[in-house]
mmCIF entry with sequence, helices, sheets and N, C-alpha, C, O atoms, coordinates in Angstrom:
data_MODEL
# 
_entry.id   MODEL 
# 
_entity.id                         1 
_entity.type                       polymer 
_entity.pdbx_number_of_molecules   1 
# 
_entity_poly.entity_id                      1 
_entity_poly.type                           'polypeptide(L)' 
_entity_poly.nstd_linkage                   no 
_entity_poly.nstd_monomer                   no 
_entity_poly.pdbx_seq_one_letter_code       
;(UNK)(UNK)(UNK)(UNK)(UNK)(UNK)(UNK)(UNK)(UNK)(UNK)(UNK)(UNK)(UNK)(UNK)(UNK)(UNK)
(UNK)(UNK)(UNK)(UNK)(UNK)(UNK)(UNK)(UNK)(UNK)(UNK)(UNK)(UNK)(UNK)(UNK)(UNK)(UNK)
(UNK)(UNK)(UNK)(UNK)(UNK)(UNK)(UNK)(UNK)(UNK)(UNK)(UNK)(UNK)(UNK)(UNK)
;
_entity_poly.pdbx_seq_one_letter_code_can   XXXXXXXXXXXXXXXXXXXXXXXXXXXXXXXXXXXXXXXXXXXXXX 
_entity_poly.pdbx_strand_id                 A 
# 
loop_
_entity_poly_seq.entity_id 
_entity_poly_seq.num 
_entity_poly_seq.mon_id 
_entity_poly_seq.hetero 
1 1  UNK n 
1 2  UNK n 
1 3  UNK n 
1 4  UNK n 
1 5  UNK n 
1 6  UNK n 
1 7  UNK n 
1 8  UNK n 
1 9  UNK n 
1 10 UNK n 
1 11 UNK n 
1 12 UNK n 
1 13 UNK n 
1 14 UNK n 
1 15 UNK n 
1 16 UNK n 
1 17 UNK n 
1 18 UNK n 
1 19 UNK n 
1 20 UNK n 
1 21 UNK n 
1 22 UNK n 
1 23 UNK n 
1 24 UNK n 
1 25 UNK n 
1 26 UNK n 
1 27 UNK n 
1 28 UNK n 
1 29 UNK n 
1 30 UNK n 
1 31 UNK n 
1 32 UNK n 
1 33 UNK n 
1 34 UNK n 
1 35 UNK n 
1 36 UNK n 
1 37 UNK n 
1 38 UNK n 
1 39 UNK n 
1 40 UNK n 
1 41 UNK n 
1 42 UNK n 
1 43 UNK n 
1 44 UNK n 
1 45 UNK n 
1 46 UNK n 
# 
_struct_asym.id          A 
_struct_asym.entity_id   1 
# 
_struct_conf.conf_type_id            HELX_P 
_struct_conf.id                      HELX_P1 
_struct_conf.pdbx_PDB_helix_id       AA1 
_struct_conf.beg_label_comp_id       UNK 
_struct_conf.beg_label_asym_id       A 
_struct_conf.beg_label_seq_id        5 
_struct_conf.pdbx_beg_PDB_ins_code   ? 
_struct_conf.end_label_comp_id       UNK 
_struct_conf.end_label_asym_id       A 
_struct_conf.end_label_seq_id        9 
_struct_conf.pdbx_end_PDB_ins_code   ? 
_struct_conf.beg_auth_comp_id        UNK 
_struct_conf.beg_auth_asym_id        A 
_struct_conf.beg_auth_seq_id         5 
_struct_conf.end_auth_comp_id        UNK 
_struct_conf.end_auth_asym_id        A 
_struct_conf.end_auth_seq_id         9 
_struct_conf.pdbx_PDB_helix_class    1 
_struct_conf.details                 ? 
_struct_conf.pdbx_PDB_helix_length   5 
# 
_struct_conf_type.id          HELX_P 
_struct_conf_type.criteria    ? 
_struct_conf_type.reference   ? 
# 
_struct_sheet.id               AA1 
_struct_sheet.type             ? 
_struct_sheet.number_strands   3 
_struct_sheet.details          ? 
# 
loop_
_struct_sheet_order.sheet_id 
_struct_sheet_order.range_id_1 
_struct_sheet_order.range_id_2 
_struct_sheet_order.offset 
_struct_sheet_order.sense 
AA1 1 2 ? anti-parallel 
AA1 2 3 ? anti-parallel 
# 
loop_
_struct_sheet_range.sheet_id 
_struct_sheet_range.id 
_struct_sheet_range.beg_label_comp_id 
_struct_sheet_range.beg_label_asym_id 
_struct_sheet_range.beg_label_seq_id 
_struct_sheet_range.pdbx_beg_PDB_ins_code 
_struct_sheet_range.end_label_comp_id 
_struct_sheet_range.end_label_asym_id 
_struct_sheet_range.end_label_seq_id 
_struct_sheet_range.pdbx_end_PDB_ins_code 
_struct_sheet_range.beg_auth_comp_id 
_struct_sheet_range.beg_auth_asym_id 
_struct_sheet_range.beg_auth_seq_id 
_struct_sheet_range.end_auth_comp_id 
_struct_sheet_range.end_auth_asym_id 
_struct_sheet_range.end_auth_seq_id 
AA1 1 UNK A 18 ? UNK A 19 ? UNK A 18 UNK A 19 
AA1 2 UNK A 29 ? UNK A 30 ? UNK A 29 UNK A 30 
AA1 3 UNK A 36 ? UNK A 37 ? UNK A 36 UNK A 37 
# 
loop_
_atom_site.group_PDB 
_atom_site.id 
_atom_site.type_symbol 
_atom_site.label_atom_id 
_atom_site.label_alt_id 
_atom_site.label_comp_id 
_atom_site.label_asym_id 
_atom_site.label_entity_id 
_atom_site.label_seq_id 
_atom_site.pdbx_PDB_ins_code 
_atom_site.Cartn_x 
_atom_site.Cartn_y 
_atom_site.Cartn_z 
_atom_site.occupancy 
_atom_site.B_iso_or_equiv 
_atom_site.pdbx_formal_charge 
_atom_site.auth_seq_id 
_atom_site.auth_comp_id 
_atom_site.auth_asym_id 
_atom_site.auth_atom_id 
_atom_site.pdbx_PDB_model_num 
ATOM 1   N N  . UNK A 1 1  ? 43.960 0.679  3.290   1.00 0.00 ? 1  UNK A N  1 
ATOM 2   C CA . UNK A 1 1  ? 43.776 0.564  4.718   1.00 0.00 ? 1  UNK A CA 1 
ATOM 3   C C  . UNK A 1 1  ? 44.403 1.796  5.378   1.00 0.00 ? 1  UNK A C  1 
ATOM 4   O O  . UNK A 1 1  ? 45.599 1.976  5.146   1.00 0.00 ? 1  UNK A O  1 
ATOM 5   N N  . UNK A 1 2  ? 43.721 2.728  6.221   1.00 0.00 ? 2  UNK A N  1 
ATOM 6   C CA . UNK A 1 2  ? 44.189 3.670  6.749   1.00 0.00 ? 2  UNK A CA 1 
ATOM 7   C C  . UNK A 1 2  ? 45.356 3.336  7.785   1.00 0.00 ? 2  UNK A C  1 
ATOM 8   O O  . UNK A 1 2  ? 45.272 2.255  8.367   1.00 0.00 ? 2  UNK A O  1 
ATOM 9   N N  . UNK A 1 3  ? 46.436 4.169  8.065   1.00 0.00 ? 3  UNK A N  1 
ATOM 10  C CA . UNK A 1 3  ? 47.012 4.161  8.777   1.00 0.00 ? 3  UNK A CA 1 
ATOM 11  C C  . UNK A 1 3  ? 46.689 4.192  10.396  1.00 0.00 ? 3  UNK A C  1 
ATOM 12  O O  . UNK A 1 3  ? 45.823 4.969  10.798  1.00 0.00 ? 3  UNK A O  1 
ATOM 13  N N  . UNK A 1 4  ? 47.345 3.398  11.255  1.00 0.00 ? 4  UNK A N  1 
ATOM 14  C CA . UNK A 1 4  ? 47.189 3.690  12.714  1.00 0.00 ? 4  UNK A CA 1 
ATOM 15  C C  . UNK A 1 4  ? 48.107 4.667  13.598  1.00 0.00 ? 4  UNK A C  1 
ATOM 16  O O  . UNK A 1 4  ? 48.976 5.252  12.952  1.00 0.00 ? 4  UNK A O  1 
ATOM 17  N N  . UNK A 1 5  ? 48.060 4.894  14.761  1.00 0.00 ? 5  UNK A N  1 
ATOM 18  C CA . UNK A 1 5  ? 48.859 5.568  15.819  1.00 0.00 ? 5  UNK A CA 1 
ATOM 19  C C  . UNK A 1 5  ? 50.053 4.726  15.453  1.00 0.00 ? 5  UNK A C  1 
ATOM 20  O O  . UNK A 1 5  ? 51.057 5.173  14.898  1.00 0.00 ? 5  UNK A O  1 
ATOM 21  N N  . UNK A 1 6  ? 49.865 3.479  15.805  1.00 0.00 ? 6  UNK A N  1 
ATOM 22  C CA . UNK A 1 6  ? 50.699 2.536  16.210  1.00 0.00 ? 6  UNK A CA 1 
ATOM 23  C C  . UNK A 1 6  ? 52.121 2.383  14.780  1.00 0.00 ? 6  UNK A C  1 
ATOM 24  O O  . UNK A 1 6  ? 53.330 2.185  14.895  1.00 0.00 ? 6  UNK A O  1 
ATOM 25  N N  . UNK A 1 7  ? 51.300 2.572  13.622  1.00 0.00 ? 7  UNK A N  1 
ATOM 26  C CA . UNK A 1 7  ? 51.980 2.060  12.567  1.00 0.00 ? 7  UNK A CA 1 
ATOM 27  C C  . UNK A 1 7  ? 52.852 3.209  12.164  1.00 0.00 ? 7  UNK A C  1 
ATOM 28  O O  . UNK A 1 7  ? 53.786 3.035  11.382  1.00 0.00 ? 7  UNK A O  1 
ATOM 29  N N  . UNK A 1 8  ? 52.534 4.536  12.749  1.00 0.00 ? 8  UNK A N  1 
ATOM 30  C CA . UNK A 1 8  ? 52.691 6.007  12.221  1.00 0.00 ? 8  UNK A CA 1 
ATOM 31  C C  . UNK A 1 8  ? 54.159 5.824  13.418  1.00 0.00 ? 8  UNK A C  1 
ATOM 32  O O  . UNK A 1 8  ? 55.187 5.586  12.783  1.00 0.00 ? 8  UNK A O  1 
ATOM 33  N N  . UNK A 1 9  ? 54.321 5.876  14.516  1.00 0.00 ? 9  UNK A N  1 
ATOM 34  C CA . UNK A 1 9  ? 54.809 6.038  15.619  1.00 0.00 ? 9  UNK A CA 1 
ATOM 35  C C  . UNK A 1 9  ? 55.908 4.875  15.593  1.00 0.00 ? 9  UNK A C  1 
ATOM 36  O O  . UNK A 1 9  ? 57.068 5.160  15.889  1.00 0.00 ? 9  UNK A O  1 
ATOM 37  N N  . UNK A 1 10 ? 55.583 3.665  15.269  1.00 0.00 ? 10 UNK A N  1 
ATOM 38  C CA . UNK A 1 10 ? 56.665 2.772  14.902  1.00 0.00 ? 10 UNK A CA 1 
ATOM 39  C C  . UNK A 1 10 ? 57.719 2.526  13.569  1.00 0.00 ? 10 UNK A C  1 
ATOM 40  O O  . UNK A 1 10 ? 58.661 1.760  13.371  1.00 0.00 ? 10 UNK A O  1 
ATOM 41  N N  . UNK A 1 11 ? 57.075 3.547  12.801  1.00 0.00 ? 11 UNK A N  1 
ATOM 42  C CA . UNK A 1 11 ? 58.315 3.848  11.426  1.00 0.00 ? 11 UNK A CA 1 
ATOM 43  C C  . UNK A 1 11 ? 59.618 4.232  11.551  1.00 0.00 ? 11 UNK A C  1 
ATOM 44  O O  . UNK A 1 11 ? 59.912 5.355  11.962  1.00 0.00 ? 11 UNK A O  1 
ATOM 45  N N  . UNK A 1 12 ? 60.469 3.375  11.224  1.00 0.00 ? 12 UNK A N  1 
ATOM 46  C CA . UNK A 1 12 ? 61.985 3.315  11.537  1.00 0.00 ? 12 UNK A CA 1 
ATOM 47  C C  . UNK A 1 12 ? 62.599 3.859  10.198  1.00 0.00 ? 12 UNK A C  1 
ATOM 48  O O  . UNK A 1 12 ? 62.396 3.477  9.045   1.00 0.00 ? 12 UNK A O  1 
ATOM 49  N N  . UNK A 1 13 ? 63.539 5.022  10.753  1.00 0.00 ? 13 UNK A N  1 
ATOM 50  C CA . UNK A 1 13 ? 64.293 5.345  9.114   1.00 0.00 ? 13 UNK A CA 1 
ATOM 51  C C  . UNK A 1 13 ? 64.891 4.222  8.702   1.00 0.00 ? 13 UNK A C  1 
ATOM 52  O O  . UNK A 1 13 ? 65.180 3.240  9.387   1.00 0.00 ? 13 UNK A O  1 
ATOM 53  N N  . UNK A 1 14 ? 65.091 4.424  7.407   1.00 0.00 ? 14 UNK A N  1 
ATOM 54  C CA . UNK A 1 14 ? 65.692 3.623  6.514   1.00 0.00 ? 14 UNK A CA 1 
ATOM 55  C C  . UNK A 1 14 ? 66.909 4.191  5.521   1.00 0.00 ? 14 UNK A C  1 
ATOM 56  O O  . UNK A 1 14 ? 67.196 5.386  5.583   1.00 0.00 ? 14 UNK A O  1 
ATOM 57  N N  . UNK A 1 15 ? 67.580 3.349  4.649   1.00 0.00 ? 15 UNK A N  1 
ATOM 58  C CA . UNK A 1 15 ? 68.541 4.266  4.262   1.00 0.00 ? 15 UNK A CA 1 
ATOM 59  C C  . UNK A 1 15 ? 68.161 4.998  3.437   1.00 0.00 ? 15 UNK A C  1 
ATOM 60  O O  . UNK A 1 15 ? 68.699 6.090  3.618   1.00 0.00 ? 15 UNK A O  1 
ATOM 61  N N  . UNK A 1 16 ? 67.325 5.010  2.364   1.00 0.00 ? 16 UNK A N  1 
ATOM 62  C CA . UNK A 1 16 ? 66.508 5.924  1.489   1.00 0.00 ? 16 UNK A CA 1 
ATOM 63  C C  . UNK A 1 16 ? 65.133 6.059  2.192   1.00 0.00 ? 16 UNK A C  1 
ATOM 64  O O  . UNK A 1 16 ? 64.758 5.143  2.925   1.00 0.00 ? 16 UNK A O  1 
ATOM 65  N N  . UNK A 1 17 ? 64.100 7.541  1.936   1.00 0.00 ? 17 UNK A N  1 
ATOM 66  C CA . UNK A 1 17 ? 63.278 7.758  2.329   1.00 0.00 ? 17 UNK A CA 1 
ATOM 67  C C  . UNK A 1 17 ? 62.217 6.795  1.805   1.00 0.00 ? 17 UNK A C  1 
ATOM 68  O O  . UNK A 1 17 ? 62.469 5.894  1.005   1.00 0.00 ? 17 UNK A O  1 
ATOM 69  N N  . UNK A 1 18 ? 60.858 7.084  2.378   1.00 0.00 ? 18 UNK A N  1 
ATOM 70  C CA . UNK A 1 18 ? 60.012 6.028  2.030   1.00 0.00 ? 18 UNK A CA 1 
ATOM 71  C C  . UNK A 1 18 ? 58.415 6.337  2.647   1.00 0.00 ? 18 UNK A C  1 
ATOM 72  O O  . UNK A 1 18 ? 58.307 6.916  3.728   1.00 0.00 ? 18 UNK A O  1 
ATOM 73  N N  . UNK A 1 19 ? 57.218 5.911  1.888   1.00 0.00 ? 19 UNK A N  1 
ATOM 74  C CA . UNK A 1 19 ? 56.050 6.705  2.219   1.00 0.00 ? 19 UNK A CA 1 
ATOM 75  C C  . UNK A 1 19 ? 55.319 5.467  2.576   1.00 0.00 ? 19 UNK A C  1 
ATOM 76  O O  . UNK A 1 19 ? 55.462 4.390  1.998   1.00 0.00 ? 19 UNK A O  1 
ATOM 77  N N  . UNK A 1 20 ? 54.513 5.702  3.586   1.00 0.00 ? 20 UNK A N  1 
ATOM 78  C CA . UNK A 1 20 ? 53.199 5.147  4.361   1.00 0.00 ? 20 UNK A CA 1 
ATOM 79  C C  . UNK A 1 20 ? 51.948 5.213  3.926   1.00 0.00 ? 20 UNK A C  1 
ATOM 80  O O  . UNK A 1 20 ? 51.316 5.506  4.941   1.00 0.00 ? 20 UNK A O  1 
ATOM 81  N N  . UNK A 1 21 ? 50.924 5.089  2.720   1.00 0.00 ? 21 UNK A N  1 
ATOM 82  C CA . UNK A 1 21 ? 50.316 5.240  2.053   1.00 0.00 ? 21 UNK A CA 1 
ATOM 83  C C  . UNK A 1 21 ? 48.903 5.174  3.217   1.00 0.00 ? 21 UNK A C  1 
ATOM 84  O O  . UNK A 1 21 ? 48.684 4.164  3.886   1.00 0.00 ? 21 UNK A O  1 
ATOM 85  N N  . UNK A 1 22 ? 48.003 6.484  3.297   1.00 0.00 ? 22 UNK A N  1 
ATOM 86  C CA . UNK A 1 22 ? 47.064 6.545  3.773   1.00 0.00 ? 22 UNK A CA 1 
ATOM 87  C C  . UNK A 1 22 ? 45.545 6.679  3.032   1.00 0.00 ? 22 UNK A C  1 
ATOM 88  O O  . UNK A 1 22 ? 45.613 6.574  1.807   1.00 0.00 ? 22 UNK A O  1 
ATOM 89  N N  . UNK A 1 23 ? 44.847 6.789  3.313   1.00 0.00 ? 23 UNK A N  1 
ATOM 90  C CA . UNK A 1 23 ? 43.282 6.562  2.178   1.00 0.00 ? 23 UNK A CA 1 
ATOM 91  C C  . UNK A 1 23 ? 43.397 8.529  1.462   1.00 0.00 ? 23 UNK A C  1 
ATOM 92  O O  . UNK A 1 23 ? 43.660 9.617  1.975   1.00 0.00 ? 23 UNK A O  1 
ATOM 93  N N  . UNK A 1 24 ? 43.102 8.144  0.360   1.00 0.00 ? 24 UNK A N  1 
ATOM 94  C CA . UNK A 1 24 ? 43.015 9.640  -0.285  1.00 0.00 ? 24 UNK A CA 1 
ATOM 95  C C  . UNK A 1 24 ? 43.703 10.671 -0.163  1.00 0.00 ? 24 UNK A C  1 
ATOM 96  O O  . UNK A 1 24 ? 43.505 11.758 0.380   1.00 0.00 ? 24 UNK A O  1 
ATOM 97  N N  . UNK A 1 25 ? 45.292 9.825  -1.226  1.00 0.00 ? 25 UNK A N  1 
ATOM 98  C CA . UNK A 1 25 ? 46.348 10.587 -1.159  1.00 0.00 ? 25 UNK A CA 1 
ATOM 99  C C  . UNK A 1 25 ? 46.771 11.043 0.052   1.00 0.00 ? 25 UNK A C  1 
ATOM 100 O O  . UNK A 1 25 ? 47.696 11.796 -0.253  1.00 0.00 ? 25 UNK A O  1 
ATOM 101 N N  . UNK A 1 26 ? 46.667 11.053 1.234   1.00 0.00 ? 26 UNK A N  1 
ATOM 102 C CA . UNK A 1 26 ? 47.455 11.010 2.397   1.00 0.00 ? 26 UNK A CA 1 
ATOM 103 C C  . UNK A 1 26 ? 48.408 10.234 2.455   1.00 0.00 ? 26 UNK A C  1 
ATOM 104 O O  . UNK A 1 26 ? 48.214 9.032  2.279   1.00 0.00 ? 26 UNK A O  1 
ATOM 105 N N  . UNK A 1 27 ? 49.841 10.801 2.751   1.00 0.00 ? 27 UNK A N  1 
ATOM 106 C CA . UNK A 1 27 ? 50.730 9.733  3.181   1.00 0.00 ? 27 UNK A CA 1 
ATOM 107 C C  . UNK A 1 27 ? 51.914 10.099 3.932   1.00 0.00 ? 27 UNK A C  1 
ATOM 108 O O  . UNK A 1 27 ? 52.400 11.039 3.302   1.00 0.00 ? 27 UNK A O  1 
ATOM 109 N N  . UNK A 1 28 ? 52.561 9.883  4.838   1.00 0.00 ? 28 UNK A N  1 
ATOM 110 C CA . UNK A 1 28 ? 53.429 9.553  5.641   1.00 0.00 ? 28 UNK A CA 1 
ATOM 111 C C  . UNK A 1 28 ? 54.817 9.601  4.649   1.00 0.00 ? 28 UNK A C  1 
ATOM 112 O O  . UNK A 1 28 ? 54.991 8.902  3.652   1.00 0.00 ? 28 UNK A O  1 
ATOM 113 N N  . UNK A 1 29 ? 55.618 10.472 5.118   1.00 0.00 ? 29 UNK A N  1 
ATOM 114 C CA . UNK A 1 29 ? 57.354 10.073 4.130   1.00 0.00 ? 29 UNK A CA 1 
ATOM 115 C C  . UNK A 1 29 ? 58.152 9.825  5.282   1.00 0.00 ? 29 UNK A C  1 
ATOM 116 O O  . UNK A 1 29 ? 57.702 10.397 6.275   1.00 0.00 ? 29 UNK A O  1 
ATOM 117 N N  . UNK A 1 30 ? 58.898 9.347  5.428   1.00 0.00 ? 30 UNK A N  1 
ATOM 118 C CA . UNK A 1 30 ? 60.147 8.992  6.600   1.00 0.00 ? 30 UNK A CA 1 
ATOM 119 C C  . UNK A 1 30 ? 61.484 8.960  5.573   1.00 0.00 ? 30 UNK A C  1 
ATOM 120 O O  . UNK A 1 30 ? 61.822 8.485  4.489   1.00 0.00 ? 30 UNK A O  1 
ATOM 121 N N  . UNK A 1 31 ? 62.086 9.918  6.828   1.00 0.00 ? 31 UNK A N  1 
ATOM 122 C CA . UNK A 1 31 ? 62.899 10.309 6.080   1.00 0.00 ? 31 UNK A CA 1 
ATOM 123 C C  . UNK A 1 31 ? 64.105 9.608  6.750   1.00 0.00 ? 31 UNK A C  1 
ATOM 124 O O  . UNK A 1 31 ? 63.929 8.998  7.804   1.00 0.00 ? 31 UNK A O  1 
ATOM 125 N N  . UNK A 1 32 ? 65.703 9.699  5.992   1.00 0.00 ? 32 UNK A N  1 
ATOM 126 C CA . UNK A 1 32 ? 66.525 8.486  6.223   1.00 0.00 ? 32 UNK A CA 1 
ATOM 127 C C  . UNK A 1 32 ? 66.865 9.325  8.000   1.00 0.00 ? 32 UNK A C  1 
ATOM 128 O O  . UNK A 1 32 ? 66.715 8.591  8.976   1.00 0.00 ? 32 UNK A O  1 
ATOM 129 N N  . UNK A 1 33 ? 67.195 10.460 8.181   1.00 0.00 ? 33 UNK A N  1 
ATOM 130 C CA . UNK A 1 33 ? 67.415 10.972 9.226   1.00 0.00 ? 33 UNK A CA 1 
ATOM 131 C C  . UNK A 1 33 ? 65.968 10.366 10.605  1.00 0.00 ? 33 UNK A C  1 
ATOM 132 O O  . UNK A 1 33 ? 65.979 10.131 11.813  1.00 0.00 ? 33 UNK A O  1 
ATOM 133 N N  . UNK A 1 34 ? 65.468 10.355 10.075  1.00 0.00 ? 34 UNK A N  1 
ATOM 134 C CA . UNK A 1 34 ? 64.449 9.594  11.251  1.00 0.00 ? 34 UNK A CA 1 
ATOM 135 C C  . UNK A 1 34 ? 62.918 10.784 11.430  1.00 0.00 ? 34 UNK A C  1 
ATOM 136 O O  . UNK A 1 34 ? 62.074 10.629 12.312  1.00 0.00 ? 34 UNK A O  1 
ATOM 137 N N  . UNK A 1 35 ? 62.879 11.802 10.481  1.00 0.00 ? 35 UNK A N  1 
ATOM 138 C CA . UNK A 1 35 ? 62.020 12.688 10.824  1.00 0.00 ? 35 UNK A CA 1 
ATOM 139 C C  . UNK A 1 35 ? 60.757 12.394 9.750   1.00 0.00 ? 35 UNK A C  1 
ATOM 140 O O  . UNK A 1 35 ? 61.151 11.944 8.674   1.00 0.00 ? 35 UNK A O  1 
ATOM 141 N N  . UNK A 1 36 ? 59.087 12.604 9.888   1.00 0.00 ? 36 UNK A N  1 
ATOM 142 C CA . UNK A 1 36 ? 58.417 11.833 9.495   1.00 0.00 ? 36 UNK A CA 1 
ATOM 143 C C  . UNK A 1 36 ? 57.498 13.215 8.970   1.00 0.00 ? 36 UNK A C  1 
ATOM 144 O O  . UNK A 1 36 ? 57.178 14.073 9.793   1.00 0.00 ? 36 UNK A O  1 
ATOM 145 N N  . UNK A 1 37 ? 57.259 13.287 8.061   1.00 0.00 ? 37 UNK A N  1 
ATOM 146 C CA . UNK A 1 37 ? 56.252 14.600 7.005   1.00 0.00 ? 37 UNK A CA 1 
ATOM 147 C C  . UNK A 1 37 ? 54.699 13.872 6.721   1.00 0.00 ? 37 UNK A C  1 
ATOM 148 O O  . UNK A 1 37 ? 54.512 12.699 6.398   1.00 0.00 ? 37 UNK A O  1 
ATOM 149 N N  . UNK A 1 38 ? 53.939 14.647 6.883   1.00 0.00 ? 38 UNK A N  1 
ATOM 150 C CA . UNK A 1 38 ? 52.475 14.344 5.965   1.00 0.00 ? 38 UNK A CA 1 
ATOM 151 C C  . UNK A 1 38 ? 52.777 14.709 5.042   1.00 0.00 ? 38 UNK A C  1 
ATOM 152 O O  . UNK A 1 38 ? 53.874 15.267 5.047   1.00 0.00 ? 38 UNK A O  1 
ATOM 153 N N  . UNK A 1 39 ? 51.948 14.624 3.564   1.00 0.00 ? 39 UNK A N  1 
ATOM 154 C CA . UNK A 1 39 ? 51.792 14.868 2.371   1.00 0.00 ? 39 UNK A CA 1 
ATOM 155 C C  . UNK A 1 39 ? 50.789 14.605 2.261   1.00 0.00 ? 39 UNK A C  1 
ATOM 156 O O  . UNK A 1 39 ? 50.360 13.629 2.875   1.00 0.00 ? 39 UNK A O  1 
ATOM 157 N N  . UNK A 1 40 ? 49.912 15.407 1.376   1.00 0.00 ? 40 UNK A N  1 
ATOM 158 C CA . UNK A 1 40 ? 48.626 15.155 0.526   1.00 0.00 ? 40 UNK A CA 1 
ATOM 159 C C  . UNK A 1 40 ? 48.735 15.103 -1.184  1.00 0.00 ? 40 UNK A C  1 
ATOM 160 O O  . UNK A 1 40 ? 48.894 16.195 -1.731  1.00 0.00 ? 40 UNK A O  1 
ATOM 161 N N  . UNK A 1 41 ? 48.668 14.058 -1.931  1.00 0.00 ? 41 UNK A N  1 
ATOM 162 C CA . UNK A 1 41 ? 48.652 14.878 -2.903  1.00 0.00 ? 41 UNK A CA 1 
ATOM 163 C C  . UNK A 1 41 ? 47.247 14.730 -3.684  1.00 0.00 ? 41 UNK A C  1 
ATOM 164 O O  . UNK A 1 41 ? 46.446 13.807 -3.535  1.00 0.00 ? 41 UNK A O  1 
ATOM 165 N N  . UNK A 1 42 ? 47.154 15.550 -4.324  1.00 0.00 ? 42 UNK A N  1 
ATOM 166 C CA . UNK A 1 42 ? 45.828 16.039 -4.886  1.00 0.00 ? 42 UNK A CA 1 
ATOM 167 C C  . UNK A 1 42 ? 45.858 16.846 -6.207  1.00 0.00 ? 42 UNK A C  1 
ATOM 168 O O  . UNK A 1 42 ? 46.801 17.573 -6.520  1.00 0.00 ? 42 UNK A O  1 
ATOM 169 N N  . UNK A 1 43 ? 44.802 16.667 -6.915  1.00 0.00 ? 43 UNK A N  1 
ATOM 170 C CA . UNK A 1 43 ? 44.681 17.530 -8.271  1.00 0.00 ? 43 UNK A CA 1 
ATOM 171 C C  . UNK A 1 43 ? 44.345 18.855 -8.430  1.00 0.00 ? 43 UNK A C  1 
ATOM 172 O O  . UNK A 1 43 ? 43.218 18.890 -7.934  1.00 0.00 ? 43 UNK A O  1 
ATOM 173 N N  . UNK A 1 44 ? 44.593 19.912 -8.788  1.00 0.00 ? 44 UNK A N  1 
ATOM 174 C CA . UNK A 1 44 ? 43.914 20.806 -9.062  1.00 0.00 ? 44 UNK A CA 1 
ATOM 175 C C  . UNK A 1 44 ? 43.310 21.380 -10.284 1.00 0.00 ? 44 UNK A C  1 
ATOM 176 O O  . UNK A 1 44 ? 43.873 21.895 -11.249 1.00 0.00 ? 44 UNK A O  1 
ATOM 177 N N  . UNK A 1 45 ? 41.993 21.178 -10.039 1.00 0.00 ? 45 UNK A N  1 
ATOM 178 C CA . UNK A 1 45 ? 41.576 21.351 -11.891 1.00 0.00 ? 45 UNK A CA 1 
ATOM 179 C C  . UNK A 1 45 ? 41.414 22.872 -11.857 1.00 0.00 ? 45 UNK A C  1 
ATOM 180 O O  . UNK A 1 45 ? 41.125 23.408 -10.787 1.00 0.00 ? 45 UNK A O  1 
ATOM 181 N N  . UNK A 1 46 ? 41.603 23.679 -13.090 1.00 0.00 ? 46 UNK A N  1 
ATOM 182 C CA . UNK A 1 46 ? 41.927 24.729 -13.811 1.00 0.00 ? 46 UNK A CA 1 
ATOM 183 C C  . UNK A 1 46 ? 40.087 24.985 -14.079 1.00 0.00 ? 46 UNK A C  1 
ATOM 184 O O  . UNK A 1 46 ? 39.688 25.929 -14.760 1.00 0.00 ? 46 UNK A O  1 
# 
């Protein structure tokens, strides 16, 4: 289930970091300081 505004914008740090899982390797990390990163991860074939 893709992520919303709502769900992105209401992520509260925690004491260890922690990811928001979005459709096709997209995801959200929140970090314990309160600051919030995209990530993609993805393959790269050779």
């Amino acid at each position: 289930m893709p992520l919303t505004d709502i769900k992105v914008k209401s992520a509260k740090p925690q004491e260890k970091q922690y990811k928001l899982s979005d459709d096709g390797g997209l995801y959200l990390l929140v970090h314990p300081n309160g600051s919030k990163y995209w990530r993609l991860k993805y393959l790269f074939s050779r």
